[in-house]
Structures are given as C-alpha cells and as structure tokens.
C-alpha positions as CSV (number, residue, x, y, z in Angstrom):
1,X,-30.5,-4.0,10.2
2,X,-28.6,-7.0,9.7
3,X,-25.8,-7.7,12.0
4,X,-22.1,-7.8,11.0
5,X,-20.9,-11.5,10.9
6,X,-18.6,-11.3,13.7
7,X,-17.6,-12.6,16.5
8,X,-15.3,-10.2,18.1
9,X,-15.1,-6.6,18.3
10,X,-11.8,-4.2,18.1
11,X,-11.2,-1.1,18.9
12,X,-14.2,1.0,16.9
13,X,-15.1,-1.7,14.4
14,X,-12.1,-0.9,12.2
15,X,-11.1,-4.5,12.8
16,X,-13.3,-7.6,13.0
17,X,-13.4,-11.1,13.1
18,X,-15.7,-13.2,10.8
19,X,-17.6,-16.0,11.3
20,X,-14.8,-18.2,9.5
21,X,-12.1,-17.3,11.8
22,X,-10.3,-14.3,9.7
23,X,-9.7,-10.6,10.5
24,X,-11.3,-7.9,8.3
25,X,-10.8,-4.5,7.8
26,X,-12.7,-1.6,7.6
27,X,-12.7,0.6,4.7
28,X,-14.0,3.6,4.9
29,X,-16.7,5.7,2.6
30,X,-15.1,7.7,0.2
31,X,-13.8,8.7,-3.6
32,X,-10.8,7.2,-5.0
33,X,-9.3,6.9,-8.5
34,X,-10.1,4.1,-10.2
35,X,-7.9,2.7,-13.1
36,X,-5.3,4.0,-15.4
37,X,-3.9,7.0,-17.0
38,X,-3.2,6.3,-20.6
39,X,0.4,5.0,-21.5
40,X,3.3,2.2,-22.1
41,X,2.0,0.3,-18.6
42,X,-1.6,0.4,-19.3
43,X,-4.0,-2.2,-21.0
44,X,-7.2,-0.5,-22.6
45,X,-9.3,-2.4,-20.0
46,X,-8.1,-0.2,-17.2
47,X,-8.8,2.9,-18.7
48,X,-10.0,5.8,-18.8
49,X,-9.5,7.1,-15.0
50,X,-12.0,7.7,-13.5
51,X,-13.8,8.6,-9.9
52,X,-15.5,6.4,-7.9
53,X,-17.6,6.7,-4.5
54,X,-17.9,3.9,-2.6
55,X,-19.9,3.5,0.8
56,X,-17.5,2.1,3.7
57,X,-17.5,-2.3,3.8
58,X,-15.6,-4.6,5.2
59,X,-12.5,-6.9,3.4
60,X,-10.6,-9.6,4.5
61,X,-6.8,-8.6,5.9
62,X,-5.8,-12.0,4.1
63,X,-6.9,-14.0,1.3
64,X,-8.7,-17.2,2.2
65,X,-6.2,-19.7,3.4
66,X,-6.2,-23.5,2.8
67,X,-7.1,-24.2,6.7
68,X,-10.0,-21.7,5.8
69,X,-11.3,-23.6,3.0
70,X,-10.8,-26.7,4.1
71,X,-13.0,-25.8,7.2
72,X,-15.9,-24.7,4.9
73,X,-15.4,-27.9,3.1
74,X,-16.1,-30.5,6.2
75,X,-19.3,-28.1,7.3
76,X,-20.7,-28.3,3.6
77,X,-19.4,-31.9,2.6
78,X,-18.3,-30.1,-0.4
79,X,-14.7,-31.7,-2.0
80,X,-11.3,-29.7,-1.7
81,X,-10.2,-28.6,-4.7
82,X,-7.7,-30.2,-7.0
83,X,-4.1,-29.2,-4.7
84,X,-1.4,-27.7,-7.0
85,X,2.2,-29.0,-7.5
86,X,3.4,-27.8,-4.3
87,X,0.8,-29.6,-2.0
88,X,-1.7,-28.1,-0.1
89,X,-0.4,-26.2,3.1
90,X,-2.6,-24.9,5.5
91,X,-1.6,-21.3,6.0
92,X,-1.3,-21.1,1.8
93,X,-4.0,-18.8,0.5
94,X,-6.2,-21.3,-1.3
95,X,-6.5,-21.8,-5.1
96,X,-7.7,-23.8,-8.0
97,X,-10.9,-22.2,-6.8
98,X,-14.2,-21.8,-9.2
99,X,-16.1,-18.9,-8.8
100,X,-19.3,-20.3,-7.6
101,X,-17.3,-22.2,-5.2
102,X,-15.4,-18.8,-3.8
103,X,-19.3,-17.3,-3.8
104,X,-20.4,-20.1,-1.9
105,X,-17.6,-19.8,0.9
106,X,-18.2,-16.0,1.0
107,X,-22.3,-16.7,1.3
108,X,-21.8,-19.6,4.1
109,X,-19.9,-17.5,6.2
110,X,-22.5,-14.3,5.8
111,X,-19.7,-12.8,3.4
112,X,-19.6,-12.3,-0.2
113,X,-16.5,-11.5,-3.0
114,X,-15.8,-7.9,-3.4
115,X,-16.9,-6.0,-6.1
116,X,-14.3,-5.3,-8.2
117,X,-14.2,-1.3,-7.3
118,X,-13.6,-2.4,-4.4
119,X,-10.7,-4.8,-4.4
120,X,-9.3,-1.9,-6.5
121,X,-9.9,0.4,-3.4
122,X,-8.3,-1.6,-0.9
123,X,-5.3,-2.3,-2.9
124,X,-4.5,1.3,-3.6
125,X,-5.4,2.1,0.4
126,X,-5.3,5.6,-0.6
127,X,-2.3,5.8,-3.4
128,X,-2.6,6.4,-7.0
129,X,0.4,5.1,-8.3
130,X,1.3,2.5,-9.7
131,X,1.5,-0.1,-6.5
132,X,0.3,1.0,-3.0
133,X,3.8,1.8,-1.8
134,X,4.8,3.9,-5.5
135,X,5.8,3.4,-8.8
136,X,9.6,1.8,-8.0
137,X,9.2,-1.9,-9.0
138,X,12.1,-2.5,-6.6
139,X,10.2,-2.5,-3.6
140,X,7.6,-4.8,-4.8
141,X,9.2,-7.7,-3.3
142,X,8.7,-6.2,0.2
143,X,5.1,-6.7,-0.4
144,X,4.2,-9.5,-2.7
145,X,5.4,-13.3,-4.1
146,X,5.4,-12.8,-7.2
147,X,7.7,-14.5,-10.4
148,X,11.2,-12.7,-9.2
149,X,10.7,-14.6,-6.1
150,X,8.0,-16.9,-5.2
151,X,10.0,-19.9,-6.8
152,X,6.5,-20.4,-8.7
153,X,4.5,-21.0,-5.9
154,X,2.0,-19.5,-3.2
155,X,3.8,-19.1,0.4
156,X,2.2,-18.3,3.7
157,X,-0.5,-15.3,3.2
158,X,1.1,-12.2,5.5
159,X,4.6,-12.9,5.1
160,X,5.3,-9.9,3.5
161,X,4.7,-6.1,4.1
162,X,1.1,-5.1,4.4
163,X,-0.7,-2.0,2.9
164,X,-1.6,1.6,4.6
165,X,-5.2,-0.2,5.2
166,X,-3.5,-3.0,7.0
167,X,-4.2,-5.7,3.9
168,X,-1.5,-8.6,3.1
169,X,-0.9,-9.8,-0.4
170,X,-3.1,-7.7,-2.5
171,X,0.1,-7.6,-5.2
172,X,0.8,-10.9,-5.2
173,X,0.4,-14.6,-4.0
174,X,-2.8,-15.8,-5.9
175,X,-5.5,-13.6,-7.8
176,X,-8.4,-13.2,-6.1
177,X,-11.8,-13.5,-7.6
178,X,-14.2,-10.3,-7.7
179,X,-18.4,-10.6,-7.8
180,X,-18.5,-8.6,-11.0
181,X,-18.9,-9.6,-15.0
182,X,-15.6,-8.6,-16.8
183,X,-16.1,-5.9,-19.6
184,X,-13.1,-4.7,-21.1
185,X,-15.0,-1.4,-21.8
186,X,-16.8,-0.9,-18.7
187,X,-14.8,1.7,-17.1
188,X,-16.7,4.1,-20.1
189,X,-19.8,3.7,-18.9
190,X,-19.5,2.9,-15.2
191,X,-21.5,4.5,-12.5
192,X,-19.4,7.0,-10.6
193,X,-21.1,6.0,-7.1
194,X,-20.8,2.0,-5.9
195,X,-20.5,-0.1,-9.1
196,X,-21.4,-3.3,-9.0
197,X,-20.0,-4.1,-12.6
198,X,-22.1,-5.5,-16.1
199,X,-25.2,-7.1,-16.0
200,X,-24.4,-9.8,-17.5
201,X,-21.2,-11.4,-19.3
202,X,-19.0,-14.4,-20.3
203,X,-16.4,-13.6,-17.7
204,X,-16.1,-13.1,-14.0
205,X,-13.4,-10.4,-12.7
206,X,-10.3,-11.7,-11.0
207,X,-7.9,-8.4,-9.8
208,X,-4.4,-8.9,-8.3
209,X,-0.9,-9.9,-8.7
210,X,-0.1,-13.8,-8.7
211,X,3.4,-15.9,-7.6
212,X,4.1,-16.0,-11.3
213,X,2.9,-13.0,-12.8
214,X,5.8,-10.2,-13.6
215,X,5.3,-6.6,-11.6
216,X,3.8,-4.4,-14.5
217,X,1.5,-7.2,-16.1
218,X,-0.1,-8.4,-13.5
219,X,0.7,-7.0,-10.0
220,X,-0.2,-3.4,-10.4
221,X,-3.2,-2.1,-9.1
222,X,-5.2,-1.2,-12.0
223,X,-4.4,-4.8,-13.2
224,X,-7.9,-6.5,-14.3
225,X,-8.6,-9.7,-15.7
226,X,-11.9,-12.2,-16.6
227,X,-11.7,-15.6,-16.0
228,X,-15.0,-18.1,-17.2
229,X,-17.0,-18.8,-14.0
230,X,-15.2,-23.1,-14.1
231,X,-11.8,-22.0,-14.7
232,X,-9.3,-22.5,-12.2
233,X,-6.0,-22.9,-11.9
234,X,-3.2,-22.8,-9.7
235,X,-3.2,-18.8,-9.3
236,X,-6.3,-18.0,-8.6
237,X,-7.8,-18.1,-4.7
238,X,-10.2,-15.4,-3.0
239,X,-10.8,-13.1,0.2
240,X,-14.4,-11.8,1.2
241,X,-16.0,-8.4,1.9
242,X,-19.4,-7.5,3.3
243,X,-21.4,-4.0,3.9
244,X,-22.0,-3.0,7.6
C-alpha cells in the first residue's frame, strides 16, 4: 500500500502533517447528507438531498496559504500567480489560482483536490443545517471572512472559529477548488457510495464561502459552483485531501 505523505504522526493518525508543511485531518468512513432540502435558500444545483458513503481520507485543517504556494513555486520554477489588491501575505490562503495549477500543488506534494462530496463532508463535520454551527446567520462571523466583515479581502487562514472536525475557514475566506466536473443536475444521478462527480464537463467544482460572498449565497454548505478550468480570480484558492 502506498504510504500516507507525512512526516509526522499524532495521536492515532487523526492528525497529520504533509509533505508541504500543513496539518490534515482525518475524516472518517461514513454516510452524510449531501445537499439541499427544497426551498427559499436553495439553488436547483444543490438539490435533491440525498445520501452519500464515503470511505475515510485525509483534508487539509487550512486552505493552502501564500507561504505554501510560494514554496511549491521555487521547487517547480513555476511563476506565482497574479497577487490581488491587497498584496500577497504569507499566512493569506492563496488565490488567483487555476485549477491545473491547484492539481499540480496537490500532485507534487502526494496530495490531490477533494472531491466535491467530500469538501461537502468536511464542511458539515457531522451537521445538516444550514452552516456547521446551525442555521442562525448571526454566528457566521465567528467562523468565516466573509462580505459583513472581511473589508473585501482574504485575512490570515485560522483566525476564526474552526468546525466539530477541527477545519478553519470552510465558510469563508477564498473558495476552494474541488477535483470534480460541475453538473448542475448531477445530484439526480449520483452514486450513493464515493462520487467522484461527471465524466466529463465545461466546468470544474469550486465549494465554499468567499470574503465577499453574502451568508446564504455563497457561504452555506450545500453552496456549489463551476468555474472554467483558466479562470481565476481573487476569491478562489485551494486545500488538499488524500485516501490513507
């Protein structure tokens, strides 16, 4: 079997430490509910509800920061990307990312993006409401930057409140990229036991909250979007999973 790309072990592998430097959490095996109920907060795209298996894997505790990438960039000779308004700062998750560019950090370091089932997985860390903590969009800015008070821009990753798996900034921040093809219609069809997404599409799946997106639109967790593979833009960064 291949071996896990860490470096350090923690207590019984809930926690490890990558071969780029950042934590990662265990998720375990197990059903959750994936999606949306309909009604006056849903998009189509993020229903119907539905069950989903997934075998346990590993997911970064923070999204890929800007000391991260530009790491990766001096061992590849690849370019940073273009830095946003607000200059690049080091513990910032990282953004104006492509997707092939994400895949390729994920792949250097023995890593690769999340599926999209499970981002969705680790962001609920075992809740099926609306946001990890509930449905109260009060308490939202305990755990993400997002338009009400980023002042439209990223900020340090794990400055705010994490998740019941541990995981900062899965609300808010930047979106993070996802390994799957976007189909607005794919939660109809989808396997109820680890999907990987479509085939083939137009569109790769980005999933999260971003520092300007409002709490219902973007920042809850049955939130989905597709992005085309070379666009990128100031709100859109990354974190990594892999499969023990």
């Amino acid at each position: 079997m291949r071996a896990l790309p860490l470096n350090i072990k923690t207590g019984k592998l809930k926690e490890i430490v990558s071969k780029d430097g950042g934590s990662m959490v265990l998720i375990p095996a197990g059903e959750f509910i994936m999606g949306s109920a309909q009604g006056p907060d849903s998009f189509e795209n993020e229903c119907p509800r539905h069950k989903v298996f997934l075998s346990a894997y590993y997911i970064d505790k923070y999204a890929v920061t800007v000391g991260q990438y530009r790491k990766f960039c001096a061992e590849t000779g690849r370019e940073m990307p273009s830095e946003p308004s607000w200059v690049w700062q080091d513990t910032h998750p990282v953004v104006n990312v492509f997707w092939d560019d994400a895949t390729a950090y994920a792949n250097h370091y023995g890593k690769r993006l999340p599926t999209e089932a499970e981002w969705e997985k680790a962001a609920r860390a075992g809740s099926a409401t609306s946001y990890c903590f509930g449905d109260a969009e009060s308490d939202l800015k305990d755990y993400a930057w997002y338009s009400a008070n980023s002042n439209r821009q990223t900020h340090p990753v794990g400055t705010r409140k994490p998740n019941a798996f541990g995981l900062y900034d899965m609300h808010g921040n930047a979106l993070e990229w996802c390994s799957d093809w976007f189909d607005a219609n794919y939660y109809s069809s989808s396997p109820a036991s680890n999907p990987k997404g479509p085939d083939s599409g137009l569109n790769r799946v980005a999933r999260g909250g971003c520092w300007f997106g409002s709490a219902t639109d973007y920042c809850r967790s049955a939130v989905r979007s597709g992005y085309f593979l070379v666009h990128v833009d100031s709100n859109i960064g990354f974190r990594c999973a892999c499969s023990p």
